[in-house]
VMD Tcl script that draws the C-alpha trace (Angstrom):
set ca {
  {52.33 -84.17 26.38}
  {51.92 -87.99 25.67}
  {51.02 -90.13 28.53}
  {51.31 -93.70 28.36}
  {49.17 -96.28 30.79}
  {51.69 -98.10 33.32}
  {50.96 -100.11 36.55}
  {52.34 -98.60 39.91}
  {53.04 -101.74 42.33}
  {53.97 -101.59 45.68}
  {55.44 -103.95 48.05}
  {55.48 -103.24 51.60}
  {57.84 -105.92 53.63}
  {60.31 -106.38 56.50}
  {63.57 -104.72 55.72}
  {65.37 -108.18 55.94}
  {63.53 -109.70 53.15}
  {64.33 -106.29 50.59}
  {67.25 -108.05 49.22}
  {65.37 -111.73 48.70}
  {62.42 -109.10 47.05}
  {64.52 -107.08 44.64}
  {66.60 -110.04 43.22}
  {63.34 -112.03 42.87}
  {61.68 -108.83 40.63}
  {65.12 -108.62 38.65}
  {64.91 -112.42 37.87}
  {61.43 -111.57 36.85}
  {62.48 -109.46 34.07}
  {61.74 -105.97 36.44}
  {64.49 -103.37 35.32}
  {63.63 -100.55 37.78}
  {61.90 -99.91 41.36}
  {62.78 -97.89 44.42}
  {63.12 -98.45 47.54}
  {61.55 -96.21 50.92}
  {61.85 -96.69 54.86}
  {58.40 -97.43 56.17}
  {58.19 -95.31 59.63}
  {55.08 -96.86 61.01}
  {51.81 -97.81 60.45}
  {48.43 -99.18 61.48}
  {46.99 -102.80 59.96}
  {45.25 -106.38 61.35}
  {47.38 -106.48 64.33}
  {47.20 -103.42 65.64}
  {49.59 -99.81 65.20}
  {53.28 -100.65 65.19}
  {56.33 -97.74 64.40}
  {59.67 -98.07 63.30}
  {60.93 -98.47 66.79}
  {60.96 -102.05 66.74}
  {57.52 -103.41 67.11}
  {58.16 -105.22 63.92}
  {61.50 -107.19 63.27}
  {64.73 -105.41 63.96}
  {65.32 -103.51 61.03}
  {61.46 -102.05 60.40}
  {59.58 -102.47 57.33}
  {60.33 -100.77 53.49}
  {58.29 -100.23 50.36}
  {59.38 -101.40 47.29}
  {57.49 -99.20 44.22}
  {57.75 -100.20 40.69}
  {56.23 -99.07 37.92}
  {56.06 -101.23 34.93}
  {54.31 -101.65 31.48}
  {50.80 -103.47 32.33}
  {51.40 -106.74 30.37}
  {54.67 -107.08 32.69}
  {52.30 -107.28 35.81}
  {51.54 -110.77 36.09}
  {55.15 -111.76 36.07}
  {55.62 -109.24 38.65}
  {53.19 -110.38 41.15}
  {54.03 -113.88 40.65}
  {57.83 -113.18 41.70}
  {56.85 -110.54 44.97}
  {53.92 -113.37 45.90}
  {56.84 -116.12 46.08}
  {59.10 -113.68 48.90}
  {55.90 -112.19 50.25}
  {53.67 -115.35 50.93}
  {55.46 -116.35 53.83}
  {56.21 -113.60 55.51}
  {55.19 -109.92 56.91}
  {53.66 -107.95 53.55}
  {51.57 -106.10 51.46}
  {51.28 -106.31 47.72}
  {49.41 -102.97 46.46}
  {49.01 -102.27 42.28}
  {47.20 -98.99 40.71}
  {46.72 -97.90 37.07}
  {49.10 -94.90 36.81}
  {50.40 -92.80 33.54}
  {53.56 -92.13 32.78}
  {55.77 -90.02 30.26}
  {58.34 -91.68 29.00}
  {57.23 -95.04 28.20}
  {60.50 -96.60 26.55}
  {61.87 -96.32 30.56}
  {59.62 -98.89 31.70}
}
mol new
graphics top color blue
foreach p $ca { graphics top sphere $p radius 0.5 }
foreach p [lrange $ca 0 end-1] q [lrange $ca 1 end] { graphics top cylinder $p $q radius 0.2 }
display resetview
């Protein structure tokens, strides 16, 4: 089976801003991601859970995978949500069947 080289990015974020997020990556030319509930976690300030330690409405990851010479447009549209607030910007090489999806 053909595999084709893609870029897996992942956004990590307050719930609130998941809206602000996904319109920005659309505008950017993004034509898929998904969208996961972040239960807890550990990072610079310490371990913090869904419960509330962060915001009301907890954190969410935002995974897209995308053709690599899409990436820079990508990051510049999550960096413009995620600069000023609570977030993590992760991207991996990845393969993926199916190219014409992405």
């Amino acid at each position: 089976m053909q595999m084709h080289e893609a870029k897996r990015v992942e956004i990590i974020i307050e719930a609130v801003m998941e809206g602000r997020l996904t319109a920005a990556l659309q505008k950017a030319g993004v034509t898929g991601y998904t969208v996961l509930p972040v239960m807890g976690g550990a990072g610079r300030s310490g371990e913090w859970s869904r419960e509330g330690q962060i915001g009301r409405s907890g954190m969410v990851a935002v995974v897209c995978l995308i053709r690599p010479e899409r990436l820079e447009s990508l990051l510049e549209a999550a960096f413009a949500v995620v600069e000023r607030h609570i977030g993590v910007v992760s991207v991996s090489d990845t393969k993926v069947v199916r190219a014409e999806r992405f």
